[in-house]
C-alpha positions in Angstrom: 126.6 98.6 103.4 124.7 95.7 102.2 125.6 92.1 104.7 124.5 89.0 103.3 124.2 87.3 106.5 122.2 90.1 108.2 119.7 90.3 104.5 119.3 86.7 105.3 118.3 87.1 108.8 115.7 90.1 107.9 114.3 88.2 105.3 113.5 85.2 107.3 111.9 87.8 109.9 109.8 88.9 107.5 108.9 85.7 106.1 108.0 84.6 109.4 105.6 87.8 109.7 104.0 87.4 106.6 102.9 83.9 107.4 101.6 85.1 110.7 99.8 87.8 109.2 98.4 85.9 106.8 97.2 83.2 109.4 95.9 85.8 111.3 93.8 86.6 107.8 92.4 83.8 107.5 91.2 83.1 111.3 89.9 87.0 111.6 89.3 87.6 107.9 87.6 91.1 108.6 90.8 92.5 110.7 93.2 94.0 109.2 96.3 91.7 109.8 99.0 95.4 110.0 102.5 93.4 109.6 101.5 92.1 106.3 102.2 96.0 105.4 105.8 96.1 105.8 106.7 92.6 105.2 104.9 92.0 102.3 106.7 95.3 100.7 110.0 94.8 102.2 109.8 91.6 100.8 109.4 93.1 97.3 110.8 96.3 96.6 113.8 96.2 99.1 115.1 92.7 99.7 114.9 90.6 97.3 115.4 93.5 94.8 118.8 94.7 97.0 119.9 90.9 96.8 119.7 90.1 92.8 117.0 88.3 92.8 115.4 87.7 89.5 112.9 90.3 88.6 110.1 88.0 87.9 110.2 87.0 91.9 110.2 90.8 92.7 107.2 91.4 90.2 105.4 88.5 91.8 106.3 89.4 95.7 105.0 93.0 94.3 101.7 91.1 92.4 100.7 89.5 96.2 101.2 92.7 97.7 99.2 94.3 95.6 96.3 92.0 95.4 96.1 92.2 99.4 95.8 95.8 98.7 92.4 94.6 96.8 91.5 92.7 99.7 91.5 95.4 102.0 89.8 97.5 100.1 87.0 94.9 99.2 87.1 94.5 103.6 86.9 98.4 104.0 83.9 98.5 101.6 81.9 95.7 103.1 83.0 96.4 106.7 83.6 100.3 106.6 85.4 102.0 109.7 82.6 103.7 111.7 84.8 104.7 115.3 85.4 108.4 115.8 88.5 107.8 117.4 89.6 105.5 114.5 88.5 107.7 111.7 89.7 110.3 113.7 93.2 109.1 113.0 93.1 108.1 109.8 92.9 104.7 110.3 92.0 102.5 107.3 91.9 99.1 105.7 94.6 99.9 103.1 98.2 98.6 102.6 99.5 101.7 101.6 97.3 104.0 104.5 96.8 103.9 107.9 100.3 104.7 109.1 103.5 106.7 108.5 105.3 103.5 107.2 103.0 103.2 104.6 103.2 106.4 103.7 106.8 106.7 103.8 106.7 103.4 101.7 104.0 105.1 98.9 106.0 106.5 96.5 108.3 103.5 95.8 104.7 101.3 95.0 104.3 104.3 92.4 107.3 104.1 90.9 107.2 100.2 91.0 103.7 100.4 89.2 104.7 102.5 86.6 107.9 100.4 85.7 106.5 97.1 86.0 103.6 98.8 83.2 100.9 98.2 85.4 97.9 100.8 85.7 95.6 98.3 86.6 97.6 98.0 89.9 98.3 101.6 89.9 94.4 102.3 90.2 94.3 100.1 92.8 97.8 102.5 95.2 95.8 105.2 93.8 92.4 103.9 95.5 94.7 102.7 98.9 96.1 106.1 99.0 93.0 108.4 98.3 91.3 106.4 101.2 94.2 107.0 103.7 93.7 110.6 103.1 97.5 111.7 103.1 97.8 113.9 100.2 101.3 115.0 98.7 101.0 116.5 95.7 104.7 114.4 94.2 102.6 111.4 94.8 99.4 113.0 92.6 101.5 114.3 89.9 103.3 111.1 89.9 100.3 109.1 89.8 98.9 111.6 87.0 101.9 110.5 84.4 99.8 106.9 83.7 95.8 107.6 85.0 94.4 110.7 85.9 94.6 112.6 88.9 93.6 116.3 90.3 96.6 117.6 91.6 97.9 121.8 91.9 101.5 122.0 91.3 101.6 125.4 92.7 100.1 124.1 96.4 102.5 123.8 99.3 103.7 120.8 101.0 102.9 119.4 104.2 105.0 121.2 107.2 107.7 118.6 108.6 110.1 118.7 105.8 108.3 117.2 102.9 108.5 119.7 100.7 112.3 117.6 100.0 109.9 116.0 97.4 109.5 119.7 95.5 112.0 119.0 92.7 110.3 115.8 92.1 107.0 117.3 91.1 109.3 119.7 88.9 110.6 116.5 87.5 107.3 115.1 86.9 106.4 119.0 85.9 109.1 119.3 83.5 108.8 120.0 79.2 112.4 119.0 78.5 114.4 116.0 79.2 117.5 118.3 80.2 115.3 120.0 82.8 113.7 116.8 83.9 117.1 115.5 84.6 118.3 118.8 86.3 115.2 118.5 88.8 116.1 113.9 89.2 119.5 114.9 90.6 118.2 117.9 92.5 115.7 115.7 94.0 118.1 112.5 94.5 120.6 114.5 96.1 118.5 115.8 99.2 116.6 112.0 98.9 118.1 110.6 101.9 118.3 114.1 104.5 114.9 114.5 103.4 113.5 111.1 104.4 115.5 111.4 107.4 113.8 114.3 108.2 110.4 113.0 107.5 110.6 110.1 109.7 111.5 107.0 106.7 111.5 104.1 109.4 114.6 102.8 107.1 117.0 105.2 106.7 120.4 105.1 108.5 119.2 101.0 109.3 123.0 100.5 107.7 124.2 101.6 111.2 122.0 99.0 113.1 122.9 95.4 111.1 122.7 92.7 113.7 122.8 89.2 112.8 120.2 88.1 115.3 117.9 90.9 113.8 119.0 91.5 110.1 118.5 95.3 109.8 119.7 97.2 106.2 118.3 95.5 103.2 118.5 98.6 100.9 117.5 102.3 100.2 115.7 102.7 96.5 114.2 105.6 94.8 111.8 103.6 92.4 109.8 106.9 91.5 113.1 108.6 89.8 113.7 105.4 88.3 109.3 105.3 86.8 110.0 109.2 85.4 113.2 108.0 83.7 111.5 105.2 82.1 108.1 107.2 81.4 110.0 110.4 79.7 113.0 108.1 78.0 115.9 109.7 79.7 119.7 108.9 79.9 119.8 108.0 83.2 123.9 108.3 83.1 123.5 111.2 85.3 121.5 109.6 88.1 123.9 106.5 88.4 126.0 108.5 91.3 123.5 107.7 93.6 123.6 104.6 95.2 120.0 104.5 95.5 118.8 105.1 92.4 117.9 101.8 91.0 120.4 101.9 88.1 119.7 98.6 86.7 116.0 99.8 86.2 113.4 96.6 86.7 115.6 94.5 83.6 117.9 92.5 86.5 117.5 93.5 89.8 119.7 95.6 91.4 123.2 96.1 91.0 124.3 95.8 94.5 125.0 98.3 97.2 128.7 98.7 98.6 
């Protein structure tokens, strides 16, 4: 699936955007520059991870992202949204709120916080996501495993097909490894339908590669990958799916056929 001439294009798209965005900073440094959201984290947990690249440049594309994550929240506290309209529809400062692609993004900066042994920037997802307001109790659970966070295993998921994230909370929910693992490959298998469903901006992007454009730069499930690490699993079971990142965070991804 993966094209290096079309990663190369989508890269260089997203390069672009970030330096827009982050021109657009800097002139209006009280708006919130949105395409810094998606490039900034395509940049990190998708592309350059899909391509090989070493892990220290994905850790450090993931380290900016997550420092503009501060910035925005040191914005939203100084200059807090006061419009109806725009509270209203859940608009916010954050990286990781304020729209379906950075919820649909979310969970991966989870799982990438928890691998990369980070809490310090988990507290700060954790502070992104409670102001965006989009609760999923996966995501609390998940967050739970390294700081704490209120969550009720037993509450239903939001209507539109979310509850595909169930047998990750049984993951996270789990007292043995063998069940833990049972719930991973329940959860991996339905991982794609079930962001389909949901709206993930990226899935099925295989089947739109242009080389003008770019378009597919990889599908990753870095939240199975955080519980395997957190609980110590053998992962052998999990290395089916070709987005699970099997490789862990140790060299980048092994890549996508």
């Amino acid at each position: 699936m993966f094209k290096e001439e079309f990663f190369r294009q989508s890269y260089q798209n997203n390069l672009w955007l970030l330096n827009v965005a982050l021109e657009g900073m800097h002139e209006f440094p009280t708006s919130p520059p949105e395409t810094v959201v998606d490039s900034l984290y395509v940049l990190t947990t998708i592309a350059e991870y899909t391509a090989g690249y070493p892990i220290e440049i994905v850790r450090d594309r993931f380290a900016q992202a997550i420092e503009y994550s501060r910035l925005c929240l040191a914005i939203d506290e100084k200059y807090p949204v006061d419009d109806p309209e725009l509270i209203e529809e859940g608009w916010t400062m954050s990286v990781w709120g304020g729209g379906a692609s950075g919820r649909d993004f979310l969970v991966n900066a989870i799982g990438l916080c928890l691998l990369f042994e980070q809490a310090d920037w988990l507290e700060i997802v954790k502070r992104c996501y409670e102001l965006d307001g989009f609760i999923d109790t996966s995501f609390n659970a998940l967050i739970n495993m390294v700081i704490p966070m209120d969550f009720d295993p037993k509450a239903k998921f939001r209507r539109g097909g979310y509850n595909f994230r169930k047998p990750l909370l049984q993951a996270i929910m789990a007292e043995s490894k063998e069940e833990t693992l049972k719930h991973l490959n329940a959860y991996l298998a339905g991982w794609y339908d079930g962001n389909r469903k949901i709206g993930n901006p990226l899935i099925d992007t295989h089947l739109e590669q242009d080389p003008e454009y770019g378009g597919y730069i990889g599908y990753w499930s870095f939240e199975s990958a955080g519980i395997v690490y957190l609980k110590d699993l053998d992962d052998t079971s999990l290395r089916q799916y070709l987005y699970y990142p099997k490789g862990g965070l140790g060299s980048g991804a092994e890549t996508q056929t």
